[in-house]
N, C-alpha and C positions, 0 to 999 in steps of 0.2 A: 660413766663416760669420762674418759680422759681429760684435764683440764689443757687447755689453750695455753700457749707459752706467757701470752700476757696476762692473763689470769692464776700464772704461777709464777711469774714475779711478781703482782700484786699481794700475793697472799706470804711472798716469802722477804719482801722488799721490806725495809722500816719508814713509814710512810711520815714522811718529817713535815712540817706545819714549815709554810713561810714566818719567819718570824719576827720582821719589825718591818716600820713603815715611817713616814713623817708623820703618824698620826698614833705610833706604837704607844706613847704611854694616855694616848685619850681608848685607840681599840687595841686591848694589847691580841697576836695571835699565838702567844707561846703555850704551848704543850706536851704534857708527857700521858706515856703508854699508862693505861689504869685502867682501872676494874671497879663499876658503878657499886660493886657491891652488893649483897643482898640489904633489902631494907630492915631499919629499926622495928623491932616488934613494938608495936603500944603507941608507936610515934600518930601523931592524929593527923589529920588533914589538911588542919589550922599549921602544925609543923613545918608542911612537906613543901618545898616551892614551887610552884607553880608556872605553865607553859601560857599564858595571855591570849598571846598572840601567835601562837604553832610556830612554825618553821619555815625557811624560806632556803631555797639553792642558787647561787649566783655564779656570773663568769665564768662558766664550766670553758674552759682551753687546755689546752697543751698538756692534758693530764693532773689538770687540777679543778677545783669546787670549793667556795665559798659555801659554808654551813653557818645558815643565821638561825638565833635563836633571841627570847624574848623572856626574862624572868620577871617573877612577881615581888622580887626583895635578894638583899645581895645574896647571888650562890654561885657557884661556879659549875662551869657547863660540863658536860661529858655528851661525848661524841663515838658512837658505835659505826662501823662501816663494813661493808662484804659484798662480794659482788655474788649473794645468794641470800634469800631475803629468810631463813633458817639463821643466820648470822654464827655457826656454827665454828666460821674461820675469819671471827670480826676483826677485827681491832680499834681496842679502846682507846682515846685520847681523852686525856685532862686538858680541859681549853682552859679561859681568861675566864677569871671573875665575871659576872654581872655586877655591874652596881650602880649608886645613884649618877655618877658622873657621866655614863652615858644611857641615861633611862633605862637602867638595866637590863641592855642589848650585848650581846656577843657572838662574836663568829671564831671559825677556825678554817684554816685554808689546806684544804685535804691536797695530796701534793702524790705524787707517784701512780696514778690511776689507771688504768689498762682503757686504750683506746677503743672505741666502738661497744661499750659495755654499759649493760645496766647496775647500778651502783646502791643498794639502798644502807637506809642511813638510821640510826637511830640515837634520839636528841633526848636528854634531859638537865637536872641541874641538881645538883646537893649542896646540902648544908654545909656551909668553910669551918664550922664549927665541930661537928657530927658528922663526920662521912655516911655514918650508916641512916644517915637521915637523906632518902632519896625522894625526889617529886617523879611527878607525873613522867612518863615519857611519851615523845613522838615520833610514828616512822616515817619516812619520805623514801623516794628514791628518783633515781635522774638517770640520763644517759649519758655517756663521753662525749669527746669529740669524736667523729666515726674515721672508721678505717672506709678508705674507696675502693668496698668492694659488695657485691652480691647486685640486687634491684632494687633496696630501700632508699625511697628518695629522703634525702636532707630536708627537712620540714619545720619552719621556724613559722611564728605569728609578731605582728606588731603591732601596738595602737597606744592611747592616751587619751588624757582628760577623762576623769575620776571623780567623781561624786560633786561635779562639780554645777551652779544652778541653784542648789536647796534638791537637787533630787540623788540622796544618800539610800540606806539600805530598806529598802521595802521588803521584809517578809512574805507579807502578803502576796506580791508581785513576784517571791521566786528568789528575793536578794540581788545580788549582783551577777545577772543571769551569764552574761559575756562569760565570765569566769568558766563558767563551765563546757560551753562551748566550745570555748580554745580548747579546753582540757580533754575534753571529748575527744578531737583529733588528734590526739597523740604528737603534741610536737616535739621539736628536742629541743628547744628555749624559744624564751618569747622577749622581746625588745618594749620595753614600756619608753614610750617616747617623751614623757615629760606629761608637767602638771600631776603626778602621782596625786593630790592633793589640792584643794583648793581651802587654801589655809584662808582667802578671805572672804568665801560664801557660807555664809550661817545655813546648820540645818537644824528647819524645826517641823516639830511634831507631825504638823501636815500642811499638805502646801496643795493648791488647787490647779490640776494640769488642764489640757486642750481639752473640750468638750464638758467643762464640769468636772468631771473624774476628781478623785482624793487620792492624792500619793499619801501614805502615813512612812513617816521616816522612825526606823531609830535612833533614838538621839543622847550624847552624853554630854555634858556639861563641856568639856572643851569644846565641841563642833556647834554649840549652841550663839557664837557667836564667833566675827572674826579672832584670828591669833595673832595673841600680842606676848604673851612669854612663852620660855623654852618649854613648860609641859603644857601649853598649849597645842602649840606647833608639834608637837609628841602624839600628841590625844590626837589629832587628824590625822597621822600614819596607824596609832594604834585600833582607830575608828574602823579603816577600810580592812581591818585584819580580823574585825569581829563578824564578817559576812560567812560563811560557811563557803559559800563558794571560794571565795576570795583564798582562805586557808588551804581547801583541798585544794587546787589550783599550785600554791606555792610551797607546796610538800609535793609535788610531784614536777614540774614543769621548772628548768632551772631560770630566771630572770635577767636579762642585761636594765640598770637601770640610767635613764640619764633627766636631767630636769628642765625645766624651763620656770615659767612665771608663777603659778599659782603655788608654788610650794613657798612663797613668801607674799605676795600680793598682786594682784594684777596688774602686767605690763608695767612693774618697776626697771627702772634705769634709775642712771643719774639725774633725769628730769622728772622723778616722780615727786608729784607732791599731794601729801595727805594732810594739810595743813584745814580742809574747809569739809573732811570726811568726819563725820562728827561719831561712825560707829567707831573710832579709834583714838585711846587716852596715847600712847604711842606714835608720834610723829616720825619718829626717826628712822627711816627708809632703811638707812645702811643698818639699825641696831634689826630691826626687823628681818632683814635678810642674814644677819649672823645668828640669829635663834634659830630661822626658817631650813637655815641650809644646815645649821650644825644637826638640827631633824630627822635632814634628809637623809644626811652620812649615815647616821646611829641605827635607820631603819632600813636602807638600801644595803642589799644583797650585794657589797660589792668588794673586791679587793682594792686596798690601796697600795700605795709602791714604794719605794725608797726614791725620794722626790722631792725638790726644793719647794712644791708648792704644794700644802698639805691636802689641799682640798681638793684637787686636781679630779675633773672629770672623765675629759677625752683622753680613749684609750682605744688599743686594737685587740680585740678578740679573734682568737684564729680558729676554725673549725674547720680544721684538715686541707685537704688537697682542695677541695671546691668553693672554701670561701674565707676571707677575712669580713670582719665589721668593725670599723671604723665609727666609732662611739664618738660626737661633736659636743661641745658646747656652746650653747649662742648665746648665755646669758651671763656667764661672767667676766668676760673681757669687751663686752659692747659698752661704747659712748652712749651718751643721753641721745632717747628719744626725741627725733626734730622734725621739721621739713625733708629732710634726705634728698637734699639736691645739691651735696657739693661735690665741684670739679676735683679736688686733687685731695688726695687722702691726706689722712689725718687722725688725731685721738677720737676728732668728733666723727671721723665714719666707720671708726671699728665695728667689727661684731664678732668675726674671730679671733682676732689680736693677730700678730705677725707671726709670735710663740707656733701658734695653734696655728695656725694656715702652713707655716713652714713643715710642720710636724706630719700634718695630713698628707701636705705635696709628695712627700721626703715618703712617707711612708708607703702611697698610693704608688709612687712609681716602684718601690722596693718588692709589694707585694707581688708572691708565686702562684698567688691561688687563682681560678678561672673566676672568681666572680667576686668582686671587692662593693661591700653594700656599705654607704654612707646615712648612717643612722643620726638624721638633723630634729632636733627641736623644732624645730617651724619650715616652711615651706620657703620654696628660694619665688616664683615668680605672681603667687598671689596676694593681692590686696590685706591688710592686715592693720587697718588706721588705728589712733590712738590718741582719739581727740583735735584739738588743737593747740596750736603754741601762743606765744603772749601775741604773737602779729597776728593770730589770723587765721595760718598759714594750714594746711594739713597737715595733722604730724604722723608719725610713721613706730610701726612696731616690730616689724618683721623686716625683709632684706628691700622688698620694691618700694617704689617711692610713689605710685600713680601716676609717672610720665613715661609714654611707649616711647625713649628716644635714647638717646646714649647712656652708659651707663654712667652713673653718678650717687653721689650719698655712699652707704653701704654698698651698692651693686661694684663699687669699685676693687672693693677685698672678692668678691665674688667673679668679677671677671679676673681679676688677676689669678686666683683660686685654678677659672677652670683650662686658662690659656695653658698655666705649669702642667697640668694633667691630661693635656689634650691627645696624649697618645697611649692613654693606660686605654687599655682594653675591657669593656663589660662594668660599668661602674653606672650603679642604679644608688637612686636615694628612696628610703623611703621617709615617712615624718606622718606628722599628726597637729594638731594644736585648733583646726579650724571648725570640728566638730561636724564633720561629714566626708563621705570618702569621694576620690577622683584618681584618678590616672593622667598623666600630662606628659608628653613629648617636648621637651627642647629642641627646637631645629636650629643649628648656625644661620637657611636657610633666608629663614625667616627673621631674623633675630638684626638689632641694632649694632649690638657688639656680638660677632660672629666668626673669633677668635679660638674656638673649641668644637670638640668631638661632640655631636647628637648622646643626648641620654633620655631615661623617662626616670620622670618622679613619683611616685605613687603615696596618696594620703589615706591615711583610716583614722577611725575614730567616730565620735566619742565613746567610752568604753561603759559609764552609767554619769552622763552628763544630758546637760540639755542642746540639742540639736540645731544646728543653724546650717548660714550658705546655702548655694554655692556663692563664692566670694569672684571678683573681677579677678582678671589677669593683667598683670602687666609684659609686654610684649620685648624688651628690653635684650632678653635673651631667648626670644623665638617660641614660648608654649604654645601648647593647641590643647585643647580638653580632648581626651579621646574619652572620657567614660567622666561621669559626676553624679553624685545622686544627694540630696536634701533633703530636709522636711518643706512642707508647702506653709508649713505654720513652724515662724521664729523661736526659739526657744522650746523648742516641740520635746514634751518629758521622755523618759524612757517607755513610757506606753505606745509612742508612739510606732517604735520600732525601728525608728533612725541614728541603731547602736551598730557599730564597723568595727573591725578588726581585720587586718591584710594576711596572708596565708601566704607563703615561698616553698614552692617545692623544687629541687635541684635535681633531677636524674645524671643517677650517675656513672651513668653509661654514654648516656649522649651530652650531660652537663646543660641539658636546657635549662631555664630560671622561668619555671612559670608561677605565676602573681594571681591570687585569687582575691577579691574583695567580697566579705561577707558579713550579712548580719544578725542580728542577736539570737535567731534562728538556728546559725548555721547552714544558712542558703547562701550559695555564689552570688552576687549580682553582677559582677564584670569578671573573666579572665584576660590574661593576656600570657601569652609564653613569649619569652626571648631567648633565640638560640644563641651560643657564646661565639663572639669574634674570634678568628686566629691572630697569633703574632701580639 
């Protein structure tokens, strides 16, 4: 059969790596054409380096993919690619080192890719000493961004919160069953919305669920207790990568990743204080969150940019003519946790920063594509407390404050937010973080401040955590619950069944966006379709 014109530029293109970043000499992505070589005869096993943690696909856009990889001691990576899984017409790349500096993690950012194609990939690492000393190898593969054409709907998943609770990988129970599920439906990338980790819930050996029941966890000595140093924080990414599911999932399925709270400690801000928490030698909030997040980099599938701020989360992925996502951050530019009832903004009611709200605005009106999806760490109109403050007072985690009346605290970056967007067309959120899934309507209608266009929010999750909500609404900016489901019992484990992931399907003939909510199963519990606005 003849090849496709993009599949003979792919094959005849020289497929160049992006190559630096603000974070180039911590992930470098430089590489050259090479050949894994055949391996050393005699070399042992003990030799050959080793794959840990498999393989992971990230940021598939515009013709490109993030190729993550995980060594077992310094080696440098080799990267095979062809869009025929014979690899007959691969090409080799010599990526970056692995080494101790970044948990010896690396990626390489595949660049020239024939749009609408399946791409498989194959990962290993050699010896910097021995070339012919080669490890294990792993294969994956992923899809492009698609061309809009034929019947195949556009098909993505989302959810969060990760072995969070004390209920980590159960064997016995199947592992981290969601993984496979998604995997099952063939999507073309999945949006992990945060919490990948709950660097401060200990897992141990067995913990006793709803009914009696025994969960047995596996357990390794970093997850044995919260994380307080960098290979702590390491050891609970590389924890959720020892589930079988978890791996086959992320060799096949490409990932957008973004974080929130637990990937350093719960519901830290500037107001957090762990001064009277006695599971931790480690007081220091901010030192905490630089172990937590530099973690997160090292193990997140993700590209970074030529960019003043190295660690920069929020970004736009584009996939094709039907959709941009708009990747947020809520957790690095937010003020201290308060009351969240002040009238006029300020340092203390950030949560996106000015930076990142501008960038959204700017972008959200720029976008061409039919359906612009806002990928948020937390939920914009549910209850989300966070204790209290020294007065009293209820303090606030998430954007609502618990008063149904004008906007104030954070809701003020958020109405400002959705006033500037109030004429883009098709803009849905989805998120995670509350550990049960709902669907919610924004009506101007109904709403205090009623400066903006009607949207729906849709929430999934948890993915193998423990189960809660449904939580209150605050009314601020108009919700209605169209669709919510919970456990009847708090904290309810993954037995109980109270595990969500959201499903988007795009037709791309009519551009509907229909929304499926499903759980650990792979059963629907709620649809909804929205057909796209004109103009």
């Amino acid at each position: 059969m003849k090849a496709s014109s993009s599949r003979r530029r792919f094959l005849t293109s020289t497929a160049a790596l992006a190559g630096t970043s603000a974070l180039a000499s911590t992930f470098p992505l430089v590489a050259h054409a090479a050949s894994l070589g055949a391996p050393m005869i005699g070399a042992s096993e003990r030799e050959r380096p080793g794959l840990p943690s498999g393989i992971q696909i990230g940021d598939v856009s515009d013709g490109r993919a993030i190729v993550w990889g995980r060594s077992d001691r310094l080696a440098r990576m080799v990267v095979e690619y062809d869009t025929s899984d014979t690899f007959r017409n691969a090409r080799r790349l010599m990526g970056p080192y692995a080494t101790e500096e970044t948990g010896f993690t690396s990626r390489v950012d595949l660049s020239n890719l024939p749009a609408g194609q399946t791409v498989f990939v194959r990962v290993g690492y050699v010896d910097p000493h021995h070339h012919r000393i080669v490890g294990e190898s792993q294969l994956g593969h992923f899809r492009t961004a698609p061309i809009l054409q034929g019947n195949r709907p556009l098909r993505f998943h989302w959810s969060g919160d990760n072995a969070g609770q004390g209920w980590g990988i159960n064997t016995e129970f199947g592992g981290m069953k969601i993984y496979e599920a998604m995997r099952s439906r063939n999507p073309d990338f999945f949006i992990h919305s945060g919490d990948t980790i709950y660097a401060d819930g200990p897992i141990l050996p067995q913990v006793t669920a709803e009914n009696g029941r025994i969960w047995k966890n596996l357990v390794t000595e970093e997850v044995s207790k919260v994380a307080e140093t960098l290979n702590e924080f390491r050891g609970r990414h590389a924890y959720n990568l020892m589930d079988v599911n978890c791996r086959k999932f992320c060799a096949e399925v490409p990932q957008i990743w973004q974080w929130d709270d637990h990937e350093v400690t719960n519901n830290y801000s500037a107001a957090k204080d762990l001064s009277t928490d006695t599971r931790y030698q480690v007081k220091d909030v901010a030192l905490l969150a630089a172990r937590g997040q530099q973690a997160f980099l090292e193990f997140a599938p993700m590209r970074f940019y030529k960019q003043k701020e190295a660690s920069r989360l929020y970004r736009k992925i584009s996939y094709g003519p039907l959709l941009d996502v708009f990747v947020i951050d809520m957790r690095s530019y937010r003020g201290p946790n308060s009351a969240n009832r002040q009238t006029v903004e300020s340092d203390a009611t950030a949560f996106l920063g000015n930076e990142q709200l501008d960038w959204l605005a700017t972008e959200l009106l720029a976008s061409g594509a039919t359906w612009k999806v806002i990928a948020a760490d937390m939920p914009i109109g549910l209850h989300v407390p966070d204790g209290k403050d020294a007065q009293g007072n209820d303090r606030w985690e998430a954007i609502a404050n618990g008063d149904d009346g004008a906007a104030a605290g954070r809701e003020l970056e958020i109405a400002r937010l959705l006033k500037s967007i109030r004429t883009v067309k098709n803009v849905v959120w989805l998120t995670a973080d509350v550990h049960y899934c709902a669907a919610h309507y924004y009506d101007p209608a109904n709403a205090k401040f009623s400066d903006f266009s009607g949207f729906w929010e849709f929430v999934a999750g948890p993915m193998n955590a423990g189960s809660f909500g449904p939580n209150k609404l605050d009314m601020t900016f108009g919700p209605s619950v169209v669709f919510q489901q919970g456990p009847s019992v708090q904290a309810a484990s993954p037995f109980a069944g109270f595990q969500f992931f959201g499903e988007v399907n795009i037709d791309p003939q009519t551009k509907a966006f229909s929304v499926d909510l499903i759980n650990l199963e792979g059963v629907s519990q709620f649809r909804k379709t929205l057909e796209p606005q004109q103009g």
